[in-house]
N, C-alpha and C positions, 0 to 999 in steps of 0.2 A: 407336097401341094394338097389341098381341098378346097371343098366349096361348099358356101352358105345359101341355097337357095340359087340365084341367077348369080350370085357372085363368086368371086374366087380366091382366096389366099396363098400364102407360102408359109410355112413353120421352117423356121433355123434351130438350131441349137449347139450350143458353144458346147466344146469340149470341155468334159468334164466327170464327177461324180456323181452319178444318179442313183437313187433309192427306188428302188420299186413302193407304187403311189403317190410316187413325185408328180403334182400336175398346176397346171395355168388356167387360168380362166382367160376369156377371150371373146371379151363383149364387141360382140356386129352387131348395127344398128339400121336396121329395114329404111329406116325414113331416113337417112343421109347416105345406104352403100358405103359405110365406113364403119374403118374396126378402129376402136376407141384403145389404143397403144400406148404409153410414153415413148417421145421419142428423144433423142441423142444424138448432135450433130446433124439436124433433120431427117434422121435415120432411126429405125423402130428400134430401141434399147433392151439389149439383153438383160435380162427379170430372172430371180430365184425364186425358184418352186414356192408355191403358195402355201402349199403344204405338201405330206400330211405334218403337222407337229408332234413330237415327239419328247416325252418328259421322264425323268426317271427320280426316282430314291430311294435309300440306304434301307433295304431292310434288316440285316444283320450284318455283325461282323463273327467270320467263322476261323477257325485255325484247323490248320490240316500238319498232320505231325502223327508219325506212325501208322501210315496209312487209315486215320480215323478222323474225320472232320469232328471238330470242339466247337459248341456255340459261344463264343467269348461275350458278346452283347446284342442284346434284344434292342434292333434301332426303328423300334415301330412305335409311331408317336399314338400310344391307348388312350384309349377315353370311353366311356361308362354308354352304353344307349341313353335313346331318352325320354325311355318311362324308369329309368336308374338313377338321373342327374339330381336328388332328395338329399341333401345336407345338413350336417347339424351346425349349427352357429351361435358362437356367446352373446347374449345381450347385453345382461346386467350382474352386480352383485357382486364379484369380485373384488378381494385387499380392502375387506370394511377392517375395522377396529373399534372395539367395544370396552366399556370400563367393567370392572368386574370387583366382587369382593374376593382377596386373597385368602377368608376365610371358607370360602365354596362353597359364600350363601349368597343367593339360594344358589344350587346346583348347576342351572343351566340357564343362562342369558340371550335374548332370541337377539339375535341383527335385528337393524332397523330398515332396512332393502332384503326383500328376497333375490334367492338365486333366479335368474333367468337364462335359458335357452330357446334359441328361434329357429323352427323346422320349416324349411323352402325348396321345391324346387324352382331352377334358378327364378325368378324375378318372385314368383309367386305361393304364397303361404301355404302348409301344409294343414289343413284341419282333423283333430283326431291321432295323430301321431303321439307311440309312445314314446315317453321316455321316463329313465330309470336316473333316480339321485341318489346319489348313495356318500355318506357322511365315515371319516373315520373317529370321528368324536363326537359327543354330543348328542342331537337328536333331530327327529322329523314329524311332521305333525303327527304322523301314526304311532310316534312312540317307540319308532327304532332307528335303525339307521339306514335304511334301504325303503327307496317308497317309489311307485313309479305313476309318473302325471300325465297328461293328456294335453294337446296344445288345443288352445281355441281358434276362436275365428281368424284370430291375427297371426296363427301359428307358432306363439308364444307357451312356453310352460312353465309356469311359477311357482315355486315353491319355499316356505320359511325355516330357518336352522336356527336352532337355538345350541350356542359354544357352551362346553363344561367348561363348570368356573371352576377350573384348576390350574395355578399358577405354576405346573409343572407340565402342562403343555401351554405353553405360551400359544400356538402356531399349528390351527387346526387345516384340515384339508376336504373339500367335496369333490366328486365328478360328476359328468351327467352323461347316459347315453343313450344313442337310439338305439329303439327296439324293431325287429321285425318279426309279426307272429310270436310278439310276447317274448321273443331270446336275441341276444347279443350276436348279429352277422361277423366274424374273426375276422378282420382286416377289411369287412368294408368300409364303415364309419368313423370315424376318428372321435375321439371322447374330448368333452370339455373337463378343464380342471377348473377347480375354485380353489382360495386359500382363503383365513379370517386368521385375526389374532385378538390375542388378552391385551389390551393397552397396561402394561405392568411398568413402573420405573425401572426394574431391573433390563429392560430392552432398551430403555431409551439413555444413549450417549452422553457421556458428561467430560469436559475437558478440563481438568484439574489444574491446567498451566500456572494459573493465575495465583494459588494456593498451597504451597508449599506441604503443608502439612497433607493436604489431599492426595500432592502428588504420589508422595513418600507411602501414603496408604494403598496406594495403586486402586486408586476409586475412580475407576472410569463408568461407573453407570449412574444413574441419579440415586439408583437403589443403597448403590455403596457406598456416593459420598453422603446422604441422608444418614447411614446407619452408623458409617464414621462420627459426622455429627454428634449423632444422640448418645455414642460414648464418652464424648470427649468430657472431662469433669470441672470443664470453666460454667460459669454460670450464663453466659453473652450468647451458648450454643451455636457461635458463627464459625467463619470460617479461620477467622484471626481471633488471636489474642487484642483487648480492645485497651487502649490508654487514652486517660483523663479523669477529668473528677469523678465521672459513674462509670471508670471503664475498671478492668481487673488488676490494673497497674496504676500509680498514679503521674509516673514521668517515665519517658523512654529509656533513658540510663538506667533504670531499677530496671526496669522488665527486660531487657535485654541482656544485662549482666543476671536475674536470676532465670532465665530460660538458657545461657549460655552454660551458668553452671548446671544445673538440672542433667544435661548431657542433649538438648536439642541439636540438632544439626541444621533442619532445615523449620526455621522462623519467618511468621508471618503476623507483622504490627500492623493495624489501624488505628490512628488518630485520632480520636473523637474531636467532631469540630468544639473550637473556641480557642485559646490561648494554652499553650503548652510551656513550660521549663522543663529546664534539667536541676535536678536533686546537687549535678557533681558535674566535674568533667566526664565528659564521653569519648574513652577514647580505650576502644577494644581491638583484641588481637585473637584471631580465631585460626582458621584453618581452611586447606581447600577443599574438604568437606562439608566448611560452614557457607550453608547460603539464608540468605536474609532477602527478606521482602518487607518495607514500609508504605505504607498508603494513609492518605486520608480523605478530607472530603472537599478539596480545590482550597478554595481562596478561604474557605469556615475554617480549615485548621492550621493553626499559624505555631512555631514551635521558634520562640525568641530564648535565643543567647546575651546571656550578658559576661561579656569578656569570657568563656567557657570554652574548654575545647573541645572541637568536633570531627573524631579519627577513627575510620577502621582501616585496619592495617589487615592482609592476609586473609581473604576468603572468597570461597567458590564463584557466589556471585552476591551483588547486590542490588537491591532495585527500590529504586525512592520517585516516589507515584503522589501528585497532587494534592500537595499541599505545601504550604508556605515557610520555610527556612529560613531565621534573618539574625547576627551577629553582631549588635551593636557596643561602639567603646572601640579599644586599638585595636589596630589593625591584626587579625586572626585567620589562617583559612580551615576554612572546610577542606580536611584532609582524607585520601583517599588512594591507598597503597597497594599493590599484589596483590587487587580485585581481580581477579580471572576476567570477571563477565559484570561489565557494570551499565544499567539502564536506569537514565534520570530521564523521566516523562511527565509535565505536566506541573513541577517543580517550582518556583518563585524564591530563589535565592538573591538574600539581599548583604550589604554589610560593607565595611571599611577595609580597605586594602591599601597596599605598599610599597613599595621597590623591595621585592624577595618575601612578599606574602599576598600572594594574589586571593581572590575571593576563591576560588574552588583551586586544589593543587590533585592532578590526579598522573600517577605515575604506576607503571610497572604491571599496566594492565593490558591481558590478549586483547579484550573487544569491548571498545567506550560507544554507545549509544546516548548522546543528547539528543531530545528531541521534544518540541514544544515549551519550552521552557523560556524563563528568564532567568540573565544571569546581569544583577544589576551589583557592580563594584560602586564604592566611593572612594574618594581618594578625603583625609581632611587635610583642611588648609583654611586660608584665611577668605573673605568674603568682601576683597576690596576688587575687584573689578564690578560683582554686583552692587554694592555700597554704590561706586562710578556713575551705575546704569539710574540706578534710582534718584540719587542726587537732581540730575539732568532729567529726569521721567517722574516726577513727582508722583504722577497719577498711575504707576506702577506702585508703588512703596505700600499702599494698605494689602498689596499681594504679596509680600516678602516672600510669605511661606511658597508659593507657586514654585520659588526656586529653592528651595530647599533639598538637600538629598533626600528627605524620606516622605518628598510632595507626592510623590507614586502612590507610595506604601499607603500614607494615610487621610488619603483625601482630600492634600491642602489645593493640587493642583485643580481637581474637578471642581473644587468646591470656589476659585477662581476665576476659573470660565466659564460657566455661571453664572457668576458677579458682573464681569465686563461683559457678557453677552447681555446681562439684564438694563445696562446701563443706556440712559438717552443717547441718542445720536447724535446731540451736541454736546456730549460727556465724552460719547469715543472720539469724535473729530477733534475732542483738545488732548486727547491721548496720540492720538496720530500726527500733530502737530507736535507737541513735545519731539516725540520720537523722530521727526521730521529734522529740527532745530539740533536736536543730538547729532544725529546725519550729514549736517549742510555744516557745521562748528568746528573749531580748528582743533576741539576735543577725539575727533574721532581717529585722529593718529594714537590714541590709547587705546583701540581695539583694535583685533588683529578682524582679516579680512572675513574668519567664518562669520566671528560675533556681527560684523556689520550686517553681515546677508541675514542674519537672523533677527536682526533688529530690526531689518527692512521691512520682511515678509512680517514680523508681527506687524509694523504701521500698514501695510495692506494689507491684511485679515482684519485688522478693527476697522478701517476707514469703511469697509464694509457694511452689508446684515449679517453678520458674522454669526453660526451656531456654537454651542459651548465645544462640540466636538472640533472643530477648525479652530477654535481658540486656546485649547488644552493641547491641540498639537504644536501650535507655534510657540507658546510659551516654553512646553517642555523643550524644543527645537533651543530656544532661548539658553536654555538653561544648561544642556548640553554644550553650548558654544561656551559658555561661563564658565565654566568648571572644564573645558578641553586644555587649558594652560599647565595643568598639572595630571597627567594621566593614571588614569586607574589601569586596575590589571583585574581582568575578571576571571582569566583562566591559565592557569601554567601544565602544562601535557607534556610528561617527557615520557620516553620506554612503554609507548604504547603503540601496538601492534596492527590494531585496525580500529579506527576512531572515524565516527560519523558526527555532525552536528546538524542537523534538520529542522527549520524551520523555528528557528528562538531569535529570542532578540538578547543581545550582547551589548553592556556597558562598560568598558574598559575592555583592555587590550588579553587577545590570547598569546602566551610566551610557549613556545617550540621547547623540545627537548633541554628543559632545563625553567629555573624559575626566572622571574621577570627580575631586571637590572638596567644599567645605566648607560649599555651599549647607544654610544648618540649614531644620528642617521650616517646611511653608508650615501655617500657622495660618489657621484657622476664616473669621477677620480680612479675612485677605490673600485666598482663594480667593473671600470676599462680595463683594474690591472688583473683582478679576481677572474673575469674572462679570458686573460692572456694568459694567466697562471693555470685556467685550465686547460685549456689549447695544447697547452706547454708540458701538461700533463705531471704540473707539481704542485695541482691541484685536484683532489678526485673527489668523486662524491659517493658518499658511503648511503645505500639507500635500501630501506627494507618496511612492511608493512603499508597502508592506506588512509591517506585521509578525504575524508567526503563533507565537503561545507554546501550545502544546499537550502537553499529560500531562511539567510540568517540576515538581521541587518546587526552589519558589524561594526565593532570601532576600533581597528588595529589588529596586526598580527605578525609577528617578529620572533628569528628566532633567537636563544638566547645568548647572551657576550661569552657565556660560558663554553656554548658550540661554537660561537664564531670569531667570537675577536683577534686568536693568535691567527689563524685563516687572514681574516683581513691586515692585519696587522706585519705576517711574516710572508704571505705571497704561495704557502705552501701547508700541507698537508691536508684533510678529508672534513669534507662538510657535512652533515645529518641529512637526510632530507626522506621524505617518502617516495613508495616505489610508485605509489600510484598518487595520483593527488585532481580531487576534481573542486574547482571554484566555480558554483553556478547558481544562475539566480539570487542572487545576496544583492541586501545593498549595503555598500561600503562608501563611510564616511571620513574614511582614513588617509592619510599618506604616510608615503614611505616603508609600507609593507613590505613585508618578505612573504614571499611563495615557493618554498620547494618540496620540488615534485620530479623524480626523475621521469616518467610520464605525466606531462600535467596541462589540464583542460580548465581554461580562464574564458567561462562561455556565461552570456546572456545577464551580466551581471550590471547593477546600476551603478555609478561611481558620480560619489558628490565629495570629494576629496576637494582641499583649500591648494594643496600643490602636487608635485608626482605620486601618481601610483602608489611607485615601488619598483621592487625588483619579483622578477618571476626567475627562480635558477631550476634551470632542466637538462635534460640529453632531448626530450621532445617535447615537445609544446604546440598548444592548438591554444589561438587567441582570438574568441568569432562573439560576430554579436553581441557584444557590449554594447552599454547605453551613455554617451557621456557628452554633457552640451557647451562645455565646454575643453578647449587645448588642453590633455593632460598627458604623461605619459607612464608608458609602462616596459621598463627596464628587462631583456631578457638577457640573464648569462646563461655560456652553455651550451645553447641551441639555436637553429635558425629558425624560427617561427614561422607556421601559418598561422595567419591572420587575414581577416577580412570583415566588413559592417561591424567597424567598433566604433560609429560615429565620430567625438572627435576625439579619439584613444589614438596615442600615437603611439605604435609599439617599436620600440627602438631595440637591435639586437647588438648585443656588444661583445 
């Protein structure tokens, strides 16, 4: 108990642990007789000690062992007073680069920035402080290499370095430090470093990929491929050997057969643009040491066949780069044998193809790269369905050429659309009439249903304000339905290991593991029994390597009667197929395709097919995303497919 003046209290205290200085405050208040408490249960609440507070931290850690305490770590957090807190700090001037003569004139080259350092304690500028620069090459405005400055107002010390022009140090170095009382304090300040360099070719990187000859020289700086260069004893001083009329060859055949003999291994042609021959046939056999590089200059250098052959058989790699390929006269392929490593990019190959001579034949190669290309097949034949069209389209007929197979190659199409875009619009509206009357005529059971659709959409592209680009497309559309009676064959791919095709456009059909033939379509029939026969496991599928078809528009893809016919035929024994197989983003204007993929992904792909699909044969299969606006379907043996948002793709597993 006690008292405040006339009044009187009670102190409690709960059992417990007390510290000596443990205490309460315990405010009484004269003008009410009351002591201002928290209460609890309207009862004064028992309260913990106000204080004293009490706080601790680590000052070391000690080890005691052999009766002798060891300071194992100093846990005191240091820090400098604060007429000490004076730092040195980088400004400026640092990783310049200067051009310089390799002859080491003149001697010394100043930077274009001085070095700077900024002397503060914290927020605020140091005036008068020294500092000491000190260069290991080169020079300082005094003419040595050690010179010491003074900051100014801003706290700033600046000073100029001029680099020795000596291409045998590339990669000079400075530092800067504060002084105190004119000498260097040992572990107070920390020094600035600077570095500068000789901008020299021989520093700067060169990637020879591209150049065979470079690689071979092992010229990976600009210094080496330059010096390479200037020995080399062709007159063109580039990086290839140059063919054409002012190049150092005159036809591809010559300079490749006399750099072959020479003893080159690794060749590198440039085309020079205009019109290219061949002297002979070309058709070389090298080694898997020979690799070859041909380039030209895109669509300027065109290298025409007439009736010639075009083969390399056997070599490391090969790579044919931008420029235009074309084979006219009977039907010939571009051949291409036990290429290790072949990359066509950029390429425009054109020409006449056949049942068992497709326009490109490539076999026996680890890893095929097409990409960007065109691979346009013709098939020949007679010109009685367009004769039909014309007859019935009068005001089609001064466009013949438009449908011609080499309306692409030579202008006849562009040069078409054009015409009719140029033409009055009571000129087109009696073109779309025609076309119309063709349409509505008991004639049109002589066209099969693509050619209709494509004769449609040209009567509405002209009935329009039609641009020549929308009228060059439809015709060509045209033209394609025309000539789809008799199929081309654009590529034949057997015994190849990893094959990619990326973004080309394809005219005529690619043949699988063997060359193109006269296997007719597999029927409904045949793919129920092919399914059963493998279920039944007297069918297997033999599967090895990758193919990758992405962003192509395609026109067919089949493998060949040669892999498959006894298969169909007898109910039993092993199909070709790839291990991986991916079908995406393409557009496909085909039916009755074949796809095998013992992994295999049929994803985001357009489909303007006139009937089914095809067949997709797998052990797994993903079928998503497809675009298709009309009922089509798509065959899977094999596998039970996921599929899902293939609009109207109907995927049927058998």
């Amino acid at each position: 108990m006690g008292g405040t003046g006339a009044g009187r209290h009670r102190t409690e205290v709960r059992p417990g642990n007390y510290r000596i200085g443990d205490y309460w405050l315990i405010p009484a208040r004269t003008a009410t007789a009351a002591i201002e408490w928290p209460q609890e249960n309207s009862k004064p609440a028992f309260l913990s000690p106000a204080g004293v507070l009490r706080a601790f931290a680590r000052l070391a850690l000690l080890e005691f062992a052999a009766g002798a305490w060891t300071l194992k770590s100093d846990c005191r957090p240091l820090f400098p007073s604060l007429t000490e807190l004076t730092q040195l700090h980088y400004v400026g001037g640092d990783g310049q680069s200067i051009k310089t003569n390799p002859a080491n004139l003149p001697a010394l080259v100043a930077l274009p920035s001085p070095l700077q350092v900024g002397v503060a304690n914290g927020q605020f500028p140091v005036v008068g402080a020294q500092v000491r620069f000190t260069v290991d090459e080169g020079q300082l405005p005094n003419g040595t290499k050690t010179q010491v400055v003074d900051t100014l107002a801003d706290g700033i010390a600046s000073i100029a370095w001029s680099l020795a022009s000596d291409p045998a140090k590339p990669v000079q170095h400075a530092s800067a430090e504060l002084l105190v009382a004119g000498q260097v304090v040992a572990g107070r300040y920390l020094p600035v470093h600077f570095s500068a360099q000789l901008a020299l070719a021989s520093g700067v990187a060169y990637d020879p990929t591209d150049c065979p000859d470079l690689v071979a020289a092992e010229a990976y700086t600009v210094q080496d491929a330059i010096d390479t260069l200037c020995k080399r004893p062709q007159g063109s001083g580039g990086c290839c050997v140059t063919v054409g009329l002012t190049g150092e060859y005159e036809a591809l055949d010559i300079a490749l057969r006399a750099l072959i003999t020479e003893g080159r291994r690794d060749i590198c042609i440039c085309l020079l643009p205009g019109n290219h021959r061949l002297a002979d046939d070309l058709s070389l056999t090298g080694t898997s040491r020979h690799h070859i590089s041909i380039h030209g200059a895109g669509p300027a250098s065109r290298l025409v066949l007439k009736q010639q052959m075009f083969k390399f058989d056997t070599f490391g790699s090969l790579s044919l780069k931008d420029f235009t390929l074309v084979n006219w006269g009977s039907p010939s392929s571009f051949t291409f044998l036990k290429c290790n490593n072949i990359d066509f990019s950029h390429v425009e190959f054109f020409g006449t193809s056949a049942t068992g001579n497709s326009l490109l034949k490539i076999a026996g190669s680890a890893r095929l790269l097409i990409e960007d290309c065109t691979i346009f097949a013709i098939t020949p034949g007679n010109n009685e369905k367009l004769d039909f069209v014309l007859e019935r389209v009068p005001s089609l007929s001064a466009h013949k050429n438009a449908f011609g197979t080499t309306a692409t190659l030579d202008g006849s199409l562009n040069e078409a659309a054009e015409a009719i875009a140029a033409l009055s619009a009571a000129d087109r509206k009696g073109m779309a009439t025609e076309i119309s009357a063709l349409l509505r005529s008991n004639d049109l059971v002589n066209l099969t249903s693509r050619e209709q659709s494509s004769l449609n959409n040209l009567r509405v592209v002209v009935g329009r304000n039609p641009t020549a680009a929308s009228l060059s497309k439809a015709l060509d559309q045209l033209a394609d339905a025309l000539r789809a009676g008799t199929p081309a064959f654009a590529l034949a791919l057997d015994d190849t290991d990893d094959a990619s095709l990326i973004n080309n456009r394809l005219r005529g059909r690619i043949t699988l593991f063997g060359e193109s033939d006269e296997l007719p379509d597999l029927t409904p029939d045949q793919l129920k029994r092919l399914g059963a026969a493998l279920k039944a496991g007297a069918v297997t599928f033999d599967d090895s390597g990758s193919l990758v078809l992405d962003r192509n528009a395609l026109q067919g893809m089949r493998i060949s009667g040669k892999a498959l016919a006894k298969v169909i035929d007898n109910a039993q024994g092993s199909i070709p197929l790839w291990h991986n197989l991916q079908v995406t983003n393409n557009r496909i204007d085909s039916e009755e395709d074949h796809y095998p993929g013992f992994n295999a992904a049929f994803n985001g792909n357009t489909l303007e097919p006139q009937g089914n699909v095809g067949a997709l044969m797998a052990n797994q299969a993903k079928v998503i995303g497809n675009f298709a606006d009309k009922d089509l379907s798509l065959f899977v043996v094999g596998a039970n497919p996921e599929s899902f948002g293939n609009g109207g793709l109907n995927v049927v597993a058998l």
